[in-house]
N, C-alpha and C positions, 0 to 999 in steps of 0.2 A: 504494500500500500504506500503510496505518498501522496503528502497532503500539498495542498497549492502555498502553505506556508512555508516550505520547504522547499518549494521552487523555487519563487520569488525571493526565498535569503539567500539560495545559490544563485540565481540572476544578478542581484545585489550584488554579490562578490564579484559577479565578471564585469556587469559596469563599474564598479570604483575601482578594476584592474587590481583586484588582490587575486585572481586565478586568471589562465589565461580561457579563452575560446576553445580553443580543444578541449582542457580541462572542465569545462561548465558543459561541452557536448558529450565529455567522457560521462559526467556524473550522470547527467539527464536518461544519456540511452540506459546505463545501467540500471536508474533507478525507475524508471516509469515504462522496465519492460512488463508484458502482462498489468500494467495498470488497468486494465479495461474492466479485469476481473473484480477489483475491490475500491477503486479512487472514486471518490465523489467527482460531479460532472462541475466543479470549477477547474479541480486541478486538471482531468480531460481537457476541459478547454482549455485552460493556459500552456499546459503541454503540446497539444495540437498549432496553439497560434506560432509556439516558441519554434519547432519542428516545421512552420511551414515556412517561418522568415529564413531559420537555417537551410533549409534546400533554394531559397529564393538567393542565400547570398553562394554556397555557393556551388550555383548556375551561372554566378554573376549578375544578376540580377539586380544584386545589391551590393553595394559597396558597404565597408564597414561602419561608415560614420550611418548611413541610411541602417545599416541591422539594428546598430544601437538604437535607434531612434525607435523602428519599429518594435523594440525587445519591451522597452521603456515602455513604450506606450500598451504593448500588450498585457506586461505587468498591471498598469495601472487600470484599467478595461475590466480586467477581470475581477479585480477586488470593489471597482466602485456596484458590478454587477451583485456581488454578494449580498 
């Protein structure tokens, strides 16, 4: 199980650059595999939005300053939903 408060403090570490990008993608796949089976549908969705900006950046799609932005704003989406 992981909860979207959980997410969002490991997003936090990768914006204020205390882990890197691989490191905050490392934790994620690890920890939100089989989530489908017991996570509440916040953390689904913030996991889903985090995972689509990540395939969007890199496609290229996005540049890094644009993922951050979208990362940030997806954090914030989710919680004001709550």
């Amino acid at each position: 199980m992981i909860y979207a408060s959980q997410v969002r403090d490991q997003l936090a570490k990768y914006l204020d650059d205390q882990v890197s990008l691989d490191d905050f993608e490392d934790w994620l796949v690890q920890n939100s595999w089989n989530m489908h089976r017991d996570s509440d549908q916040q953390a689904r969705d913030l996991v889903a939005q985090i995972e689509l900006a990540l395939s969007e950046h890199s496609s290229g799609h996005l540049d890094v300053d644009e993922l951050r932005t979208k990362l940030r704003r997806s954090s914030v989406d989710t919680e004001v939903r709550r």
